[in-house]
C-alpha positions in Angstrom: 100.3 -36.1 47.5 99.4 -39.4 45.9 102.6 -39.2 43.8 105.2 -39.0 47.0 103.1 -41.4 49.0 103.2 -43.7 46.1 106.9 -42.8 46.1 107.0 -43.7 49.9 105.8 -47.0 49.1 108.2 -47.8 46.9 111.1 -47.0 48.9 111.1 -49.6 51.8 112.3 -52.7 50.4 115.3 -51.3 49.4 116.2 -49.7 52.6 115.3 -52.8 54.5 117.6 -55.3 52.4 114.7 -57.3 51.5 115.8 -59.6 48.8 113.4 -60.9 46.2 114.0 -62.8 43.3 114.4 -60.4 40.4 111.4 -61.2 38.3 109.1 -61.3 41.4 110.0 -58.1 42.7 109.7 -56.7 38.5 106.5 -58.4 38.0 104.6 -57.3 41.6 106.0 -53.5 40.8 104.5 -53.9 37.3 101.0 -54.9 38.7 101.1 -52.2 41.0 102.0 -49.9 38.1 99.2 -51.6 36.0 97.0 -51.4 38.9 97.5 -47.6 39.6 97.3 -46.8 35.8 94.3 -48.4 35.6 92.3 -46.8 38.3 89.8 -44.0 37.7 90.9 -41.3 39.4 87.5 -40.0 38.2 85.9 -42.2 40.4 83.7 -40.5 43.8 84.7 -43.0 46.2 88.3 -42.9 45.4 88.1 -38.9 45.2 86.3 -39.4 48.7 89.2 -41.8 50.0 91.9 -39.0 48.8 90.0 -36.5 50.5 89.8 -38.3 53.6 93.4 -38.8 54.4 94.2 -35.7 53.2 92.0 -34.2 56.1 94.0 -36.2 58.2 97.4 -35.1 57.6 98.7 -38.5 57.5 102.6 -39.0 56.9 102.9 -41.9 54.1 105.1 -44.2 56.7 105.1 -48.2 57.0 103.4 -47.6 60.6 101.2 -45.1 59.3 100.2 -47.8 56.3 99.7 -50.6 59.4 97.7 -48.9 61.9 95.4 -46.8 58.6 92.8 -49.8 58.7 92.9 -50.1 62.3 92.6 -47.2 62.7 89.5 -46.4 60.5 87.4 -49.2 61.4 88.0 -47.9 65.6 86.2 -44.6 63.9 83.7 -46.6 62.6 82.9 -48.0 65.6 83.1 -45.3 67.6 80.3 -43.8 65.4 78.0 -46.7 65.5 78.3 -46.6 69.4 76.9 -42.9 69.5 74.2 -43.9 66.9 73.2 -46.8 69.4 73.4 -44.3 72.7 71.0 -41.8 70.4 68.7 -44.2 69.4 68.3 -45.6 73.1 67.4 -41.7 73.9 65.0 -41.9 70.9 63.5 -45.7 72.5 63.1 -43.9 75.6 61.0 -40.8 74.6 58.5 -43.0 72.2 58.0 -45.5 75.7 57.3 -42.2 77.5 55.1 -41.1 74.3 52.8 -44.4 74.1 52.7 -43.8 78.0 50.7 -40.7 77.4 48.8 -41.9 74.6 47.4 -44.7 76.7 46.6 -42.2 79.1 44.5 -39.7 76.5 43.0 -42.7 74.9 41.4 -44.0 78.4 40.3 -40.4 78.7 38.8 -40.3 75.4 36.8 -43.2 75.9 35.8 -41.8 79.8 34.7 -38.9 77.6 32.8 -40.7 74.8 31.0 -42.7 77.3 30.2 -39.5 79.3 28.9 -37.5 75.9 26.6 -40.9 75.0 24.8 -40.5 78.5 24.1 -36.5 77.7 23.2 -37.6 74.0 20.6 -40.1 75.5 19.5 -37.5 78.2 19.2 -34.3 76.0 18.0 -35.8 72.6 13.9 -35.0 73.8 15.0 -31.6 74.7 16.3 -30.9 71.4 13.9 -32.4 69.2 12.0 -30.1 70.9 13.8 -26.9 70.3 13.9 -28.0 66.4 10.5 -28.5 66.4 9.8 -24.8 67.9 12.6 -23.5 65.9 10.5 -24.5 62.9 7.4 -23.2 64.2 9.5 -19.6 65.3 10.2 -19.6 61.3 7.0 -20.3 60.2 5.8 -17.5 62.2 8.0 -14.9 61.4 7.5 -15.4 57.4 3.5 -15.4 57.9 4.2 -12.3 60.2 6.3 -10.6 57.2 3.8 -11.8 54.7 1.1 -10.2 56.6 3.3 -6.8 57.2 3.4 -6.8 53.2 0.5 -7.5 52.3 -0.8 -5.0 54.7 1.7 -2.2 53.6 0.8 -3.0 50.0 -2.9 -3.8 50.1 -4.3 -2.1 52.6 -4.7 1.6 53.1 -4.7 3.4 56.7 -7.5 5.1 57.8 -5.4 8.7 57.4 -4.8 7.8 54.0 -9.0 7.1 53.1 -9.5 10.2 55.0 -6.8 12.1 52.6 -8.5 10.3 49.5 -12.3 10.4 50.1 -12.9 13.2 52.2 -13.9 16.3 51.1 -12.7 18.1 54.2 -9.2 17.1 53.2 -7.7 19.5 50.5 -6.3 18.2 47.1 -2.6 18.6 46.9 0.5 16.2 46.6 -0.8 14.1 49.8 -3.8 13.5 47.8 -2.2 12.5 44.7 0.5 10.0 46.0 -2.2 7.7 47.9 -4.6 7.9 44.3 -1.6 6.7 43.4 -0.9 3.7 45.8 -4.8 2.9 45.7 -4.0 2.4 41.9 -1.4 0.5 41.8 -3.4 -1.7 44.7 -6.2 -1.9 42.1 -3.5 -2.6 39.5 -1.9 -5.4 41.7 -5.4 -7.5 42.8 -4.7 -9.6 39.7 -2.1 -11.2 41.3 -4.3 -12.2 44.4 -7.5 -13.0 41.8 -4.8 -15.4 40.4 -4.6 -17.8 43.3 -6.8 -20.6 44.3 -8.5 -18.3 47.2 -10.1 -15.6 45.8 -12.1 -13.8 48.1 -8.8 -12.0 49.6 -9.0 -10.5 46.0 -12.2 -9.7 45.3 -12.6 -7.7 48.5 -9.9 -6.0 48.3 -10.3 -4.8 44.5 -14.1 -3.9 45.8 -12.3 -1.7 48.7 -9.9 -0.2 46.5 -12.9 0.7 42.9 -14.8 2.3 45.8 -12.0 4.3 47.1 -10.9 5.4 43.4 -14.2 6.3 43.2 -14.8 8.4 45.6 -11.4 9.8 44.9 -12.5 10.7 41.6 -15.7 12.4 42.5 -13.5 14.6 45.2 -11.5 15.3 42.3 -14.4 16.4 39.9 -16.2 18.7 42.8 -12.6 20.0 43.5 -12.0 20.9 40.0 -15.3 22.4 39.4 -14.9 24.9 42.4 -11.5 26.2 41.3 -12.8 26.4 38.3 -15.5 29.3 39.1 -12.5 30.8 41.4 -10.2 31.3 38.0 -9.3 34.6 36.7 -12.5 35.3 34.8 -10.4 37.9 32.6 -7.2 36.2 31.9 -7.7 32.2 33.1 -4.6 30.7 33.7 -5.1 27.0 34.1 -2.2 26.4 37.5 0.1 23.2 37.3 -2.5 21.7 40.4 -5.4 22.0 37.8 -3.4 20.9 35.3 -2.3 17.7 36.7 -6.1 17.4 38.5 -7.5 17.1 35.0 -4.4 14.9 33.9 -5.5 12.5 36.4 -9.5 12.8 35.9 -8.8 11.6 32.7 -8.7 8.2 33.8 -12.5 8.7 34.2 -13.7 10.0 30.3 -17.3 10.6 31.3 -16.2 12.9 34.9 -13.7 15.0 32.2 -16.0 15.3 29.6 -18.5 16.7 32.4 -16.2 19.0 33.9 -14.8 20.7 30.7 -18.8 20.9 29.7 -19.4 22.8 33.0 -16.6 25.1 32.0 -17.4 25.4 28.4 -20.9 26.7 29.8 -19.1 29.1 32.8 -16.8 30.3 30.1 -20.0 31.1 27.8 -21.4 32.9 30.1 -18.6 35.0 30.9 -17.7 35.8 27.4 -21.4 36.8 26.4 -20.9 39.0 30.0 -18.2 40.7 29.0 -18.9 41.8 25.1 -22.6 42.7 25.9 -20.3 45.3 28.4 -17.7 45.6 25.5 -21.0 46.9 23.2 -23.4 48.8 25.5 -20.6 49.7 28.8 -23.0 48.0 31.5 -22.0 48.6 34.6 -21.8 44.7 35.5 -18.7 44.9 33.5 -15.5 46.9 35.5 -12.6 47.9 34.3 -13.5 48.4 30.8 -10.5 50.1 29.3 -12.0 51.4 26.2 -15.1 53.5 25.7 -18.6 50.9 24.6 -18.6 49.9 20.5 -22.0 51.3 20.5 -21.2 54.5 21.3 -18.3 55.3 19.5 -18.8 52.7 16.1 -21.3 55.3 14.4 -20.3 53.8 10.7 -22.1 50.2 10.7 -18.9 49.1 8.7 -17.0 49.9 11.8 -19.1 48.9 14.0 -19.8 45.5 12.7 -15.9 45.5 12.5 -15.2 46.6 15.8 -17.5 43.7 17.2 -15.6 41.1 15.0 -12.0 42.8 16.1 -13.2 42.1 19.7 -14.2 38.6 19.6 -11.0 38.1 17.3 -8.9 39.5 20.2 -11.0 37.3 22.9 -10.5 34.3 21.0 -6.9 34.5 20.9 -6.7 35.4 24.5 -8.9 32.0 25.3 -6.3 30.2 23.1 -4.0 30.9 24.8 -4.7 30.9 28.7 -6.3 27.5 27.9 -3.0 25.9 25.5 -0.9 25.1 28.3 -3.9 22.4 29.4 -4.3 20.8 26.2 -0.7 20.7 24.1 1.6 20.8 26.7 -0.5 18.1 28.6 -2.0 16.6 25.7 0.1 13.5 25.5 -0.8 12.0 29.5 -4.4 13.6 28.7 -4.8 10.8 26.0 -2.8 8.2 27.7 -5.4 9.0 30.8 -8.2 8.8 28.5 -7.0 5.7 26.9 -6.5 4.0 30.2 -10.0 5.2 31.2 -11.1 3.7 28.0 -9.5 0.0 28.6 -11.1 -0.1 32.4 -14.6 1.1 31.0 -14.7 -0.6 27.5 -18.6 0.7 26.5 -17.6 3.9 26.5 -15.3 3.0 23.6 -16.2 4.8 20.1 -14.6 3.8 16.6 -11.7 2.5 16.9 -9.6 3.7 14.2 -10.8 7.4 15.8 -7.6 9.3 17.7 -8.6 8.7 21.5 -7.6 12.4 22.0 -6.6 15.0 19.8 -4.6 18.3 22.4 -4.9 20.8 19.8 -8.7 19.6 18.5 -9.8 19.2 21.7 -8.9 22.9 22.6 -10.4 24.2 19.4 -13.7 22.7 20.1 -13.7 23.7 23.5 -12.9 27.3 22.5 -15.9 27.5 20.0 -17.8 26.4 22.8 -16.7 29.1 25.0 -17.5 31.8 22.2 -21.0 29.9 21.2 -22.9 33.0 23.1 -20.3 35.5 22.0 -21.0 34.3 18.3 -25.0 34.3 18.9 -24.6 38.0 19.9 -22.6 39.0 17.1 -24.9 37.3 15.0 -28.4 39.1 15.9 -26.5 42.5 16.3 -24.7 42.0 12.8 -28.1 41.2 10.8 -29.8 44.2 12.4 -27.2 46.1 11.0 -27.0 44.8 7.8 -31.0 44.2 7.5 -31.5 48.0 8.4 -29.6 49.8 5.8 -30.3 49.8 2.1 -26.8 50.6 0.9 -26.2 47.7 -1.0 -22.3 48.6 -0.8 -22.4 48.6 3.0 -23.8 45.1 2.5 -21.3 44.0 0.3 -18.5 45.4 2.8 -19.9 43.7 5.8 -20.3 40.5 3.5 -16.2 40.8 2.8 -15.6 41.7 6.4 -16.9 38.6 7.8 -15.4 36.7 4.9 -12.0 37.8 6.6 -12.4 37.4 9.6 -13.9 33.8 9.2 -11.0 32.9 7.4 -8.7 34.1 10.8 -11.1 32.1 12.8 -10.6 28.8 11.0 -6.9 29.2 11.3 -7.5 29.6 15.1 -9.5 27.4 15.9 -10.0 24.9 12.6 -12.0 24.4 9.4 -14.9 22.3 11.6 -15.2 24.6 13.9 -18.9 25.3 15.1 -18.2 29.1 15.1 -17.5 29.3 11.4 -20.9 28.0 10.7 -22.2 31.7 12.6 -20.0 33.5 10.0 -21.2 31.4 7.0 -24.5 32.3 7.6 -23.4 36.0 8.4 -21.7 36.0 5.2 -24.4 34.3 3.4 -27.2 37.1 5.1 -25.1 40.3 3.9 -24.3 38.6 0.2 -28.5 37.8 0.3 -28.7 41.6 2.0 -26.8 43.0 -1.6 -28.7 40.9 -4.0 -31.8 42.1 -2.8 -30.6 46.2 -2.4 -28.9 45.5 -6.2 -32.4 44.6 -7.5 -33.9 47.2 -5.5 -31.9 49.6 -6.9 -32.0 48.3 -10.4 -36.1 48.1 -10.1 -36.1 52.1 -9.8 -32.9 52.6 -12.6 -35.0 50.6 -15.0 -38.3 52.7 -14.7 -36.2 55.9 -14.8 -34.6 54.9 -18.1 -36.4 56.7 -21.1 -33.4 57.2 -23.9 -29.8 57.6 -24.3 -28.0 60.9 -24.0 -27.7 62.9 -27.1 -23.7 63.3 -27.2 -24.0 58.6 -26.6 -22.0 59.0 -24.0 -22.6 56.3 -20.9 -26.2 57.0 -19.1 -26.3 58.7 -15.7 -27.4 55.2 -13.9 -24.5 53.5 -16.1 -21.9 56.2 -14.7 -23.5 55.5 -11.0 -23.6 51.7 -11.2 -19.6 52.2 -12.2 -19.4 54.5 -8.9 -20.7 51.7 -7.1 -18.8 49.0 -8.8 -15.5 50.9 -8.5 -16.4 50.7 -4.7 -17.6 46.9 -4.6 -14.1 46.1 -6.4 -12.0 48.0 -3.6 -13.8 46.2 -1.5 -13.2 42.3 -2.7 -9.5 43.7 -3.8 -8.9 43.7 0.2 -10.2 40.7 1.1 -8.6 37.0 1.1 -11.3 36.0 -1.3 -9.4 37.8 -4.0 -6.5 35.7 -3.7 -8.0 32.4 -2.6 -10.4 31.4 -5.7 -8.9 33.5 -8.5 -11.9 36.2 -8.6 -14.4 33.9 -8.9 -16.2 35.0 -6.2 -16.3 38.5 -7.6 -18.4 36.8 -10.5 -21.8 37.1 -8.9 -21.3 40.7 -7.8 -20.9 41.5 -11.5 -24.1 39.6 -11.8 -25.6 42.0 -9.7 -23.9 45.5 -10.1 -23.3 45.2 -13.8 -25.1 43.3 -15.8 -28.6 44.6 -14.6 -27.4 47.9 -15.9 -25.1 46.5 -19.3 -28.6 45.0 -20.2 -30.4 48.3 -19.8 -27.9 50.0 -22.4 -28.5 47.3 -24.8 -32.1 47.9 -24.8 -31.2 51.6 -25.7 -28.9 50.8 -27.9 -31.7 48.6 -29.7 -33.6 51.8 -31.0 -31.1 53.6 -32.2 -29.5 53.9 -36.0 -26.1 53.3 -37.4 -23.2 54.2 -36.3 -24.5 55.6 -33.2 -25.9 52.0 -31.9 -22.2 51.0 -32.1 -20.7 54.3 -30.7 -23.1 54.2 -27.6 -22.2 50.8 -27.3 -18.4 51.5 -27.4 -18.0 54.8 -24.8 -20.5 52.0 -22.6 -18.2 49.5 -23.0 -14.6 51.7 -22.4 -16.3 53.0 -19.4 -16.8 49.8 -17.8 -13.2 48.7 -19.2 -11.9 51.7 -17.1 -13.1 50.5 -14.1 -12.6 46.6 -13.9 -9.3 46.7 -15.9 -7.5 47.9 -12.8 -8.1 44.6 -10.5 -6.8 40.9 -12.0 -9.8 39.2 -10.3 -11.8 41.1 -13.4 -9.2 40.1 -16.0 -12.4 37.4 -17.5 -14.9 39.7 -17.8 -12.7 42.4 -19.2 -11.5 39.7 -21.6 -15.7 39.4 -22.4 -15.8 43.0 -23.2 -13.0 43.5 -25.2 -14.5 41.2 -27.5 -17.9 42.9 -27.7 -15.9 46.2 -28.2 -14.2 44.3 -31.2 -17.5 43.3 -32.4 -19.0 46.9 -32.5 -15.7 48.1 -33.6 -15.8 45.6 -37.0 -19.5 47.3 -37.2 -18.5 50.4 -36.9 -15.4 49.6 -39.9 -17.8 48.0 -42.1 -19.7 51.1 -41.5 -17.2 53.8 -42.4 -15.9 51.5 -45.8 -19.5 51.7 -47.0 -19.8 55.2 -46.5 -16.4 55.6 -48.6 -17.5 53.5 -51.4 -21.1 55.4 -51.7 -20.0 58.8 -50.9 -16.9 58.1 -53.4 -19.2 56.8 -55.7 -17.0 53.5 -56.2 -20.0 51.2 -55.1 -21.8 52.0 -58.4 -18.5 49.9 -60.0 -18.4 47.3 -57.6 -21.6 46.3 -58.2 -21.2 46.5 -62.3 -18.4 44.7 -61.8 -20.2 41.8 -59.4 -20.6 39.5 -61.9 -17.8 39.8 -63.8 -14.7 37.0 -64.0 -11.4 36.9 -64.1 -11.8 35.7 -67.8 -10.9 37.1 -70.8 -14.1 37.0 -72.2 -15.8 38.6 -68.9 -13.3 41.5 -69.3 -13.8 42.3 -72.5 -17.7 42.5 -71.9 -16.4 45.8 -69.0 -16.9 48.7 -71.6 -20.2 47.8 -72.5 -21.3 47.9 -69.0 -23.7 50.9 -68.1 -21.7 52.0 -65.1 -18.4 52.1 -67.5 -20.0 54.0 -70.3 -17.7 57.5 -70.8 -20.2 59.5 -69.5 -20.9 57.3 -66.8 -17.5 56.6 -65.7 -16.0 60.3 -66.0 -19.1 61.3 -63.9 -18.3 58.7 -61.6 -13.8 59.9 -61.8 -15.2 63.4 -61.0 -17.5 62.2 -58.3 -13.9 60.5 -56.8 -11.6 63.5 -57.2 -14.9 65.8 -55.4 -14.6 63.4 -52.4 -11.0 62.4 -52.4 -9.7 65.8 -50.1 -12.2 66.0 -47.5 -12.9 62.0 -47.5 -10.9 60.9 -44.1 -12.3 64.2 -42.3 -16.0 63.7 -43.7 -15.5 60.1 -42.5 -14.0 61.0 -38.8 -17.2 63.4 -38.4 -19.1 60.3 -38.5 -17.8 59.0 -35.3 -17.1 62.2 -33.2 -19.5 61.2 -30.5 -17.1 58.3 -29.9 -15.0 59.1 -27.1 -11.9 57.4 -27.7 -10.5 59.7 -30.4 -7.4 56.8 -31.2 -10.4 54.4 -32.0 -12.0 56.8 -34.4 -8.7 57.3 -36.3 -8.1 53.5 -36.4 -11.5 52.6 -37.8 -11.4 55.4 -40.2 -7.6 54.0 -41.8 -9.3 50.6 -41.4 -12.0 51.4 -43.7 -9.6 53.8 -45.8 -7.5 50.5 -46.5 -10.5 48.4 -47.3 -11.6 51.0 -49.9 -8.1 51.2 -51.6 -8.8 47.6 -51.9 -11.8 47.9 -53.5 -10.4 50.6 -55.2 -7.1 48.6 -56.5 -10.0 45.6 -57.8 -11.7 48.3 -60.1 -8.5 49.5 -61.2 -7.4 45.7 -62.0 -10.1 45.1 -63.7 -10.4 48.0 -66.0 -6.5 48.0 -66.9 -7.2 44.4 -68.0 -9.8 45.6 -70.4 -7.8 47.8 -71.6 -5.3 45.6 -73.0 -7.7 43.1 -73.8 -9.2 45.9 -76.1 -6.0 47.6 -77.6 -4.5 44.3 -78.4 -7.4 43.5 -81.0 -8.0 47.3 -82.1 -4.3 48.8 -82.0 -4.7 48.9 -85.9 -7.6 50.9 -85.7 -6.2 54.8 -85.2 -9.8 55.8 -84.2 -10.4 53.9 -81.2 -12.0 55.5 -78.0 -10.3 56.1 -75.5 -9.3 53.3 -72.9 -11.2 53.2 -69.7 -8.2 53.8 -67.6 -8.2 57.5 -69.7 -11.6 58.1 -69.1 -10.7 57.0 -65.0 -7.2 58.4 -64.3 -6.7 57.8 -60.8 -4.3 55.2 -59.5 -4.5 53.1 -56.4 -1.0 54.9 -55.3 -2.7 58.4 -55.2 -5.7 57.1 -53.9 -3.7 55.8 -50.8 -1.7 58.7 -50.8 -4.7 61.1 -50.0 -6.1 58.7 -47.6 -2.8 58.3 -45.7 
């Protein structure tokens, strides 16, 4: 559009006729050229300007081009007069504006004017209301000061009733305001901890002589229920239970109250097995017929007694466990808080404050202190009555067992274990004495041994009783416990009273039948001890005697070879004779090797030489362990081939001694080995 109205512009002066000079009209075209080419058509205002008469419609015309300025300067104007006539609107409003702000700010200061006279009239009236305000809040703090100090501190009258009376009964009422009383105690430290004190002293002196008369309902209350228990099966209930808990907290009123129990429970006990022995008729319901009646053995009797206070132990165990273990933990932290608030009842200090399981143990022996007085005077009547000194021995093991059941029930200190030590201790003192009774009368019966030597009648019947003592410690714990040695002193007293008295027979007798009596002595008290381990020492003592009297009983059958054989007169020729050359040669010239000598002394061999080992067996036919008899007599065979082999030795090398010099001499006598044939070989041979 710019183009054709430039165009338009350009057209006029020619249609007109104007004349110009040439170079005018070329020059002002070429500045308008110049001019338009160097505009920015980049430019906002010119873009603007385009824009504008382009919104206009306007025709590119010589009137058009006139009236343009005219025409935009009139819409100028036009504008600025609307602008004026909106701004007088605007002049008008802010007039009526300031109006009404003059107006508010006259009633403002009416207002402020009116509030400064109530300020000056009302100020008394609220200094006043501050001031009881203040006072109001005071009050009310004091007021809930005083509400908690009174529903912490202070205990109603129901509640002292609850906890002091002994009308009122003990249950959970009871316990929750010993509780709060407690805690009150507990708490007075803080009110001993401010500068007035006498709110906290009386109120910790109310509160130690509420506990304590808490405490003392408590004790009574547990000492009733405990006479209403189950006498035959006491089962401790969960209120008892937790009643003791508590009366921990006061050592001295717990120790009491299990004393009076330890005494009701004594009582009872001794009650009930002086019923369990005789069936009085203070006992009912007795299931099983009286121990006295049917227990006619004393062994079972004195048994019976200990079964039953075995069985009552256990059954006190346990109906009173559940109050010491299961409890045991909040007994000792009772006790130990009982302790701290009373500090002179305080023992060692490195001492457990309470021990559940020891504390029930002791309190158990004290329960069974009358049943374990009873069992002791009818136990030594028993054993003190009857001279068996078996029985004795029996009742001695009996308790032995049982005491070691007790000290796993109720501990190695127990007090009842002392009532079996001296039971045990009465019946082993009860044996010693029968024993020496018994061996008293054996010893002036004995006059001499038996003629076969076989054991004596009071050897065979000290055996009897010894086969009967040994059953008896084979069944007991002792046997396993202290590896026999307690069966030590029984041999003391069953054997070797009665070993001794067969020694002093065997004193005056002769050879071999010292030995042999000693032997079928020995074997028969082998026999019996070689069946039990705990006897494995002393039969290790005897087998060494019996080797003793069986090297006796050797040397005796090898001397009555030589003599009887006739070889002894040789040995002793030959006593003094050396292994030299020299000594050898001096052999034919002695006596016992002569000829005639020495072919006396070969027939004197070949006589004894068939019946020797049968001649020598009849020697020790009394001996009753015919394999014994057979190995002495080879024994002794041997050591004469020995002897026998020397001789032989001997002579051979005098006879080579003695040919070498004289094997010249055609007339030499014969050797001695001709004039003495036999050979060690045969000589074992026919003693084989």
């Amino acid at each position: 559009m710019s183009a054709s109205y430039l165009q338009e512009r350009g057209t006029p002066a020619s249609q007109n006729g104007i004349s110009a000079p040439v170079s005018r009209g070329a020059n002002a075209l070429s500045s308008r050229i110049a001019s338009v080419l160097s505009a920015s058509y980049a430019d906002l205002d010119i873009r603007d300007a385009l824009e504008t008469l382009d919104d206009r419609g306007i025709q590119n015309t010589a009137e058009t081009r006139r009236q343009l300025r005219l025409d935009v300067q009139k819409d100028v104007i036009q504008c600025n007069g609307e602008i004026v006539r909106d701004f007088g609107l605007v002049a008008e409003q802010l007039k009526r504006i300031g109006t009404a702000i003059s107006s508010l700010n006259s009633y403002c200061a009416d207002m402020r004017g009116h509030i400064s006279a109530a300020n000056q009239e009302t100020g008394p009236v609220l200094e006043e209301a501050t001031s009881l305000i203040s006072q109001r809040k005071q009050v009310e703090n004091r007021q809930q000061i005083l509400h908690a100090f009174s529903s912490h501190f202070l205990v109603s009258d129901e509640e002292s009733t609850v906890l002091t009376s002994t009308v009122e009964p003990v249950n959970e009422e009871f316990f929750q305001v010993l509780t709060r009383v407690k805690k009150i105690h507990h708490d007075c430290q803080v009110l001993l901890g401010t500068e007035d004190q006498r709110l906290g002293l009386e109120v910790l002196e109310q509160s130690s002589k509420q506990l304590n008369a808490a405490f003392q309902k408590l004790y009574r209350w547990i000492q009733r229920e405990f006479k209403t228990l189950d006498l035959e099966n006491p089962q401790i209930s969960a209120s008892v239970r937790r009643s003791l808990r508590v009366l921990a907290e006061r050592p001295t009123l717990f120790q009491s109250c299990l004393d009076s129990f330890a005494e009701s429970r004594e009582s009872i006990l001794s009650d009930s097995f002086h019923a369990a022995l005789t069936g009085s008729a203070s006992e009912e319901h007795i299931a099983t017929k009286p121990i006295e009646f049917h227990a006619h053995d004393p062994l079972r009797y004195v048994g019976d007694m200990l079964a039953w206070a075995h069985s009552t132990t256990v059954s006190e165990r346990e109906a009173l466990e559940n109050l010491f273990i299961s409890d045991g933990d909040e007994i000792r932290r009772s006790i130990q808080a009982g302790l701290e608030s009373e500090p002179w009842l305080r023992g060692d200090e490195d001492t457990d404050v309470f021990d559940g399981r020891k504390a029930l143990n002791q309190l158990v022996s004290r329960d069974l202190t009358g049943v374990a007085r009873l069992l002791r005077q009818r136990t030594e009547q028993v054993v003190q009555s009857h001279e068996d000194a078996t029985l004795a021995y029996k009742v001695a093991n009996l308790i032995g067992f049982y005491k070691g059941t007790f000290a796993k029930l109720l501990g190695a200190d127990s007090e009842v274990l002392d009532v079996f030590d001296t039971l045990e201790a009465s019946a082993m003192r009860q044996f010693r004495a029968n024993m020496r009774d018994y061996v008293a009368n054996v010893q002036s019966d004995i006059a001499v041994a038996p003629a076969d030597l076989s054991p004596p009648e009071f050897l065979e019947e000290a055996l009897q009783m010894l086969r009967v003592l040994a059953k008896s410690y084979d069944t007991s714990v002792a046997a396993t416990d202290d590896n026999g040695q307690g069966f030590q002193p029984v041999l003391a007293e069953a054997l070797d009273p009665f070993l001794s008295g067969c020694e002093n027979l065997q004193k005056g007798m002769e050879k071999p039948d010292n030995a042999i009596f000693a032997l079928n002595c020995l074997f028969a008290v082998k026999e019996v001890l070689s069946q039990y381990t705990f006897a494995s020492e002393r039969v290790s003592e005897i087998d060494d005697t019996i080797e003793e009297n069986v090297a006796n009983l050797t040397e005796y059958q090898h001397q009555y070879l030589i003599h009887e054989s006739g070889l002894n007169t040789l040995l002793e020729a030959l006593s003094t004779n050396t292994n030299s050359a020299e000594s050898l040669k001096t052999i034919p010239e002695l006596e016992a090797f002569k000829p005639d000598a020495l072919v006396a002394a070969s027939q004197q061999l070949d006589e004894f030489l068939p019946s020797a080992l049968i001649d020598a067996s009849e020697n020790l036919k009394r001996l009753r362990n015919r394999k014994m008899i057979q190995d002495i007599t080879e024994e002794a065979a041997d050591k004469f081939c020995e002897d026998f082999e020397i001789v032989e030795g001997k002579m051979m090398a005098a006879d080579d001694l003695t040919y070498d010099e004289d094997k010249e001499d055609e007339d030499q006598e014969p050797g001695l080995r001709d004039l003495f044939p036999r050979t060690s070989g045969e000589i074992r041979v026919l003693l084989s």
